[in-house]
C-alpha positions as CSV (number, residue, x, y, z in Angstrom):
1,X,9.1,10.6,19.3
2,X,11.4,10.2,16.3
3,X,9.6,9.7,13.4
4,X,11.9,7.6,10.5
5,X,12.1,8.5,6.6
6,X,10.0,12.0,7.3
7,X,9.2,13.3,3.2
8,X,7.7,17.1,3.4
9,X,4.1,16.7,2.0
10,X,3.5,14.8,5.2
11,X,5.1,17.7,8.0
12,X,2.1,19.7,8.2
13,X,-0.8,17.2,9.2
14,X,1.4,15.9,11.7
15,X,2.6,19.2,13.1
16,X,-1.5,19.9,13.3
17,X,-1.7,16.2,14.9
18,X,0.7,17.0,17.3
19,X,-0.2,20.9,18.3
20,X,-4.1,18.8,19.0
21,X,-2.6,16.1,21.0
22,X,-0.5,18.4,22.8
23,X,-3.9,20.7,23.8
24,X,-5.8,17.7,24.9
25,X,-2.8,16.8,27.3
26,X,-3.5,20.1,29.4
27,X,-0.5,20.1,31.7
28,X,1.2,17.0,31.1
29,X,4.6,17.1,29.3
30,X,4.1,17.8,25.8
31,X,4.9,15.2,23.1
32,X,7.8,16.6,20.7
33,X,8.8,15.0,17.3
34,X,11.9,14.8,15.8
35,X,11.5,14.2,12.0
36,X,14.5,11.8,10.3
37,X,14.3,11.8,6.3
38,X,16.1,8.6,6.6
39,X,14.9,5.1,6.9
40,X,14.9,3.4,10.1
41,X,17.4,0.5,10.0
42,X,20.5,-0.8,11.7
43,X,22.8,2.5,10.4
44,X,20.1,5.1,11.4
45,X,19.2,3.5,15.0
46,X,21.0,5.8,16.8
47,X,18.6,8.9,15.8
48,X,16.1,7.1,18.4
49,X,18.5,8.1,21.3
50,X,16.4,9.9,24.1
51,X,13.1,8.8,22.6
52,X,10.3,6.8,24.0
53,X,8.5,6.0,20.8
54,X,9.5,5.2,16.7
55,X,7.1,6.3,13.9
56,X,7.6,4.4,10.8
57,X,6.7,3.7,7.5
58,X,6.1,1.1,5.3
59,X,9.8,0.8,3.8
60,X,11.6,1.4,7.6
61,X,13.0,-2.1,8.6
62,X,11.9,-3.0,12.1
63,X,13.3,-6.4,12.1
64,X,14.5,-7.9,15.1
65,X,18.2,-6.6,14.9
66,X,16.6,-3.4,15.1
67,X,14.1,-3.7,17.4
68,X,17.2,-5.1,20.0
69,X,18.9,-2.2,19.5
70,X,15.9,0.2,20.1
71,X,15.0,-2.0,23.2
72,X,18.5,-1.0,24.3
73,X,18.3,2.7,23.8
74,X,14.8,2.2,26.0
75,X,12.4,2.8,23.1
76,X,9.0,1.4,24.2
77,X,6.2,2.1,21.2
78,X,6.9,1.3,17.5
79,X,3.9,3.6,15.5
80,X,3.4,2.6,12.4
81,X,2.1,5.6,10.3
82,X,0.5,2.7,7.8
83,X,-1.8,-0.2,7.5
84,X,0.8,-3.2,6.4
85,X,3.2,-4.5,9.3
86,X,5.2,-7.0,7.5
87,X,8.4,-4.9,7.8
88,X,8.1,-5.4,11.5
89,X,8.7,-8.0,13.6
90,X,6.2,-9.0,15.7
91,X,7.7,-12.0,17.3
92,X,10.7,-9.5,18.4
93,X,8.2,-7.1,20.0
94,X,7.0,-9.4,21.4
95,X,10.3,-10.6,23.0
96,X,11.0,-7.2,23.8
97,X,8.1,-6.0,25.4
98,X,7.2,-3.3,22.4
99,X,4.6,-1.6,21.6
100,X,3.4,-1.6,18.4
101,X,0.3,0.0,16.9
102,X,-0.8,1.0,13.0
103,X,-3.2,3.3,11.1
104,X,-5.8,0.3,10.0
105,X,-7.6,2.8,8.1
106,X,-7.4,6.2,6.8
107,X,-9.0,6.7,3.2
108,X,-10.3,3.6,1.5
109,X,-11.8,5.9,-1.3
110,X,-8.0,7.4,-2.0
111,X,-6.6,3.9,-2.8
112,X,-9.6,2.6,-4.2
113,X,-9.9,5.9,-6.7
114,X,-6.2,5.6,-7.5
115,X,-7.1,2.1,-8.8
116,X,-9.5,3.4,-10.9
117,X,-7.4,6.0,-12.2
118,X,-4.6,3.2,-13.2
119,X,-7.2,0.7,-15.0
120,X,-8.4,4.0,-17.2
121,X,-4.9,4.9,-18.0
122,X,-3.7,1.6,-19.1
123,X,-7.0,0.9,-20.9
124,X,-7.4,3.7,-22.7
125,X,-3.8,4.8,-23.1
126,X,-4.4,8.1,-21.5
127,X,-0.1,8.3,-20.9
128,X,0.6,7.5,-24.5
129,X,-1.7,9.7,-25.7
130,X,-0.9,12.7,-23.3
131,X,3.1,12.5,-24.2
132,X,2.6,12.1,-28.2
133,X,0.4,15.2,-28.0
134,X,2.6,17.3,-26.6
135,X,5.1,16.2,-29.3
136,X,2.3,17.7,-32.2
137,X,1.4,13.7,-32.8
138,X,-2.4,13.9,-33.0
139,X,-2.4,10.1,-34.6
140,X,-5.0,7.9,-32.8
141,X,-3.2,4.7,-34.3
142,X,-2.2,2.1,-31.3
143,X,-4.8,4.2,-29.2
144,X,-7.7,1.2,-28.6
145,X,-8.8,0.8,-26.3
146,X,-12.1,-2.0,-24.8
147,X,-15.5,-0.5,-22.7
148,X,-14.9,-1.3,-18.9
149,X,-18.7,-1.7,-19.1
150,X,-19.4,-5.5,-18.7
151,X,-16.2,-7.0,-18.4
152,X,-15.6,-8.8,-15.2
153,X,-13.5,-8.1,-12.5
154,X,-12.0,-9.9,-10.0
155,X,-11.3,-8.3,-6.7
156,X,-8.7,-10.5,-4.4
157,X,-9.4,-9.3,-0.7
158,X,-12.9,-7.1,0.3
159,X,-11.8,-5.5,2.8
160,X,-12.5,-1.4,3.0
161,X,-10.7,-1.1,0.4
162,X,-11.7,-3.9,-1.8
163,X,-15.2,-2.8,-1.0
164,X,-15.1,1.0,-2.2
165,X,-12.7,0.0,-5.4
166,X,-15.9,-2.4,-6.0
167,X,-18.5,0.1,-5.6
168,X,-16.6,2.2,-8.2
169,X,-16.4,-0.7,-10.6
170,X,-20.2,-1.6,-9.9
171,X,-20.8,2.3,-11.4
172,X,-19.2,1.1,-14.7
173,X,-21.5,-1.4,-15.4
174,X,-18.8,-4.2,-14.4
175,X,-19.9,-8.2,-13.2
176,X,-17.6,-8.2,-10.0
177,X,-15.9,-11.8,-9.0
178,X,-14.6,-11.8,-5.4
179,X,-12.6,-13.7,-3.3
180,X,-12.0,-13.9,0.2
181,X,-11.2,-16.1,3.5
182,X,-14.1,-14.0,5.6
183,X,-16.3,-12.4,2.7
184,X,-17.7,-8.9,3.5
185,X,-21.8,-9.1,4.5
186,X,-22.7,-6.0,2.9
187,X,-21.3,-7.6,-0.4
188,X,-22.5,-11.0,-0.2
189,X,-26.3,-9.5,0.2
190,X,-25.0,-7.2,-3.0
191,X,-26.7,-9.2,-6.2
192,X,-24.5,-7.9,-8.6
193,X,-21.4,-9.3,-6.9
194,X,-20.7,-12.9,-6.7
195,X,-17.9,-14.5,-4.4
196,X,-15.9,-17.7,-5.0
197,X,-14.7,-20.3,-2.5
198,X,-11.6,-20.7,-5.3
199,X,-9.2,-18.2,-6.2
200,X,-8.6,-20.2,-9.4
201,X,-12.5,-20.0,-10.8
202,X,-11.8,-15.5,-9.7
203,X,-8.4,-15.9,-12.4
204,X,-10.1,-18.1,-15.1
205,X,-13.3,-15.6,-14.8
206,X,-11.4,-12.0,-14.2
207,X,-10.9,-9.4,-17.5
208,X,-9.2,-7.0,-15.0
209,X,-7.6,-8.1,-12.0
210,X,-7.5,-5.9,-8.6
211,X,-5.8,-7.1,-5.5
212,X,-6.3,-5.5,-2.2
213,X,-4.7,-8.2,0.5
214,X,-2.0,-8.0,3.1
215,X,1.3,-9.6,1.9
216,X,1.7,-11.5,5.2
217,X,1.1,-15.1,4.0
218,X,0.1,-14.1,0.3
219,X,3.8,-13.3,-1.0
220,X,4.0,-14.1,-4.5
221,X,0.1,-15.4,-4.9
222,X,0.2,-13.8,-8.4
223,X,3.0,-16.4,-10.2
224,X,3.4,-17.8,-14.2
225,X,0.8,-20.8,-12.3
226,X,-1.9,-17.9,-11.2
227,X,-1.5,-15.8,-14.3
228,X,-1.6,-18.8,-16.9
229,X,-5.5,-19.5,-15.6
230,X,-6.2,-15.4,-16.6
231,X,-7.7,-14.8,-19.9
232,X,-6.1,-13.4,-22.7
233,X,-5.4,-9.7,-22.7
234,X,-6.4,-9.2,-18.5
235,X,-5.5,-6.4,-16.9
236,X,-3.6,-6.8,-13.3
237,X,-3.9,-3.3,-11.1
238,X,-2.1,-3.7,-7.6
239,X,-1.8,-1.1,-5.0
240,X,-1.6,-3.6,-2.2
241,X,2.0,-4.8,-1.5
242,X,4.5,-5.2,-4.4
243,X,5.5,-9.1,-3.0
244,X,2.1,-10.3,-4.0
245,X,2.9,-10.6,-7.7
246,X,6.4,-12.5,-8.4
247,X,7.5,-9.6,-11.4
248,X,9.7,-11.5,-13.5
249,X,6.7,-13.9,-14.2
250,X,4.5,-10.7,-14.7
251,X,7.0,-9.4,-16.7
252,X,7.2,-13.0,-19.0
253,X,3.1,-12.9,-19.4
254,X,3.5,-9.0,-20.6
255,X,6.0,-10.0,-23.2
256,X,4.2,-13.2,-24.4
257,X,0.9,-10.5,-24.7
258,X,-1.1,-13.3,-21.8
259,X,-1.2,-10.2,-20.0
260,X,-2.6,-7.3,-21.9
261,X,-1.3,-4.3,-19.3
262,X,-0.7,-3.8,-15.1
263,X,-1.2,-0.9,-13.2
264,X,1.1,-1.0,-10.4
265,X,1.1,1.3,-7.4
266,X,4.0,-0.8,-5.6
267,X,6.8,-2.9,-6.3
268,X,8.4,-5.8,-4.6
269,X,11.9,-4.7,-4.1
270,X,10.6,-0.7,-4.1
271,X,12.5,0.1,-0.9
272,X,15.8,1.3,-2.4
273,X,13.6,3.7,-4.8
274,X,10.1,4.5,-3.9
275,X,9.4,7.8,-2.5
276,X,12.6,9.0,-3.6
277,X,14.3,11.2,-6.6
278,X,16.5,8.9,-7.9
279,X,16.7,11.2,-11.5
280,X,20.0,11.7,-11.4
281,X,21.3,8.1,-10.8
282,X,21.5,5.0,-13.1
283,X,18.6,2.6,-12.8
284,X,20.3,-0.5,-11.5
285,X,17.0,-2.8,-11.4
286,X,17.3,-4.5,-14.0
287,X,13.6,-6.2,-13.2
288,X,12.1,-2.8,-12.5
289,X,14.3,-1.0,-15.7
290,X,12.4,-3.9,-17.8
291,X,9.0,-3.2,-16.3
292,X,8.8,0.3,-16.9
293,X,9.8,-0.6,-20.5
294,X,6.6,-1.7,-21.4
295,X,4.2,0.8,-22.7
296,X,1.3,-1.1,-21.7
297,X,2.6,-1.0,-18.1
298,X,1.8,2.2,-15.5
299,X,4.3,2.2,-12.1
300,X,3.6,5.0,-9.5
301,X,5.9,5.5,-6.5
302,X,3.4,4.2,-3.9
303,X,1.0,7.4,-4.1
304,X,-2.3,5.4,-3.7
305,X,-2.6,6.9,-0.6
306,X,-1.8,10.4,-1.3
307,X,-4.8,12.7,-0.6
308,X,-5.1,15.6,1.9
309,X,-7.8,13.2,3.7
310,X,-5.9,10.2,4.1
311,X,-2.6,12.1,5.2
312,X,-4.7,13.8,7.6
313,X,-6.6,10.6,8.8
314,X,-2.8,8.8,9.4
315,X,-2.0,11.6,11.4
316,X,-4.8,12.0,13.5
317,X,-4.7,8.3,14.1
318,X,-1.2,7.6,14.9
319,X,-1.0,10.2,17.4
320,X,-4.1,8.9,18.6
321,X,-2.3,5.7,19.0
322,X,0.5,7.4,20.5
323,X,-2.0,9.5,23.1
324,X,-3.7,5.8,24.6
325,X,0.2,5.0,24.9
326,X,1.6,7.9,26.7
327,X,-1.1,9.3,28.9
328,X,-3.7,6.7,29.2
329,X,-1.0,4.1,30.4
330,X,-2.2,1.4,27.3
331,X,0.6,-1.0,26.3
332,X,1.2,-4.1,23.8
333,X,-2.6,-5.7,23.3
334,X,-4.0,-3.2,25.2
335,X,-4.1,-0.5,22.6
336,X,-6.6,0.4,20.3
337,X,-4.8,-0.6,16.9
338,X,-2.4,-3.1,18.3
339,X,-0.7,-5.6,15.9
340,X,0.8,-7.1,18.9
341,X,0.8,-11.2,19.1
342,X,-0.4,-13.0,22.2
């Protein structure tokens, strides 16, 4: 298995993934993994030469150029090491005959927390105030910040994740708003939360805005149309997929003040710099350089996910993936976490 755009803090739950996997197959021919820092795409195919299976990540491009060309060097899984799919091509797989399986869940509560943590900082200017600090400015002036308790917030998508940033929001004392297409049971019998049937009356009702929706069908759903219905001042936190919000009309709501801060985890074109040290290298984004101009904007590099349980969980599952695959003869819809199309 060769396993694309490899970044150290994730080597040692897999190498404990793999040393398991490897004991469970007794005397069957152990799995070896060749880790590749860089991204899967058409320049780094040929690292996937001898190899039965590809482990990806969300920024590896498994589009249907690709997958050809891994078809033709007899690659016959494609793991992603990730919920989202978007970046591969299911059609081609398909076509192919490829495998493909994800990580559907690993730690809600790490993504959901990391939310949290975004809304507090932009709130209550926790990143201003740390910096002037340090710089002996004890001032409290531009510092105000509003009470979380009893604003309402709109969550877009209650899935697991969805559903454990809401329970956090519930502690605070918030009125939750929800949408989605197949509403979660546990939250509809929930008094305090209340879903909608229009994503419009979620905007024109939501203080602070959280999405948590696959980008497959939803690319741009947050637009100058969607953010015009907000009120004054909201609050837009997204850890989902950086192509659900259109970022130059974010950015035109954040200059105009409609928009009163984001919190964002991921970015729409983040491929060329997320999970990378790009310190020593001119920012040539000019829609990213203008976002993280704003003070009353926080970007991370994509780190929702970063906890010692989740890492652990996304190991433990893709080589479970990989196990059904390799030694219990499970291919295409057959396996457990298959995102293969009929």
């Amino acid at each position: 298995m060769v396993l694309y755009d490899h970044k150290p803090y994730e080597r040692h739950f897999f190498e404990a993934a793999l040393q398991a996997l490897n004991r469970e197959s007794g005397s069957k021919k152990p799995v070896r993994v060749k880790y590749i820092d860089a991204k899967l795409s058409l320049d780094t195919v040929h690292y996937a030469n001898g190899a039965k299976i590809v482990c990806i990540f969300v920024n590896d491009n498994a589009g249907s150029e690709v997958l050809r060309e891994l078809r033709v060097k007899n690659v016959e899984m494609v793991a992603l090491r990730c919920a989202g799919f978007n970046n591969c091509d299911l059609s081609a797989c398909k076509d192919f005959g490829i495998s493909t399986a994800r990580v559907p869940a690993y730690s809600p509560y790490a993504v959901a927390e990391h939310c949290a943590a975004l809304l507090l900082v932009i709130n209550r200017k926790i990143h201003l105030a740390y910096n002037r600090v340090r710089t002996g400015n004890f001032s409290l002036n531009h510092l105000v910040g509003f009470d979380i308790h009893g604003k309402t917030v709109g969550v877009i998508g209650t899935g697991k994740i969805g559903c454990c940033f809401i329970q956090i929001m519930l502690g605070f004392g918030c009125n939750i708003v929800c949408y989605d297409m197949h509403p979660n049971p546990e939250l509809v019998a929930n008094p305090n939360v209340r879903y909608v049937e229009n994503m419009d009356d979620l905007l024109r009702a939501s203080n602070i805005l959280s999405i948590h929706c696959p980008l497959l069908a939803n690319k741009h759903m947050i637009n100058k149309d969607s953010i015009a219905l907000m009120p004054k001042g909201a609050i837009i936190i997204n850890t989902s997929r950086g192509g659900l919000i259109k970022t130059v009309d974010l950015i035109d709501a954040l200059k105009t003040g409609h928009i009163g801060g984001a919190g964002l985890d991921v970015y729409e074109d983040e491929q060329t710099y997320f999970f990378e040290d790009k310190s020593g290298e001119l920012l040539c984004d000019d829609i990213l350089a203008r976002l993280l101009s704003f003070q009353n904007v926080v970007v991370t590099s994509h780190q929702a996910f970063l906890t010692e349980e989740a890492l652990t969980a996304i190991a433990d599952v893709t080589m479970q993936n990989v196990k059904e695959f390799l030694f219990e003869g499970k291919k295409m819809k057959a396996l457990s976490n298959t995102v293969n199309i009929d």
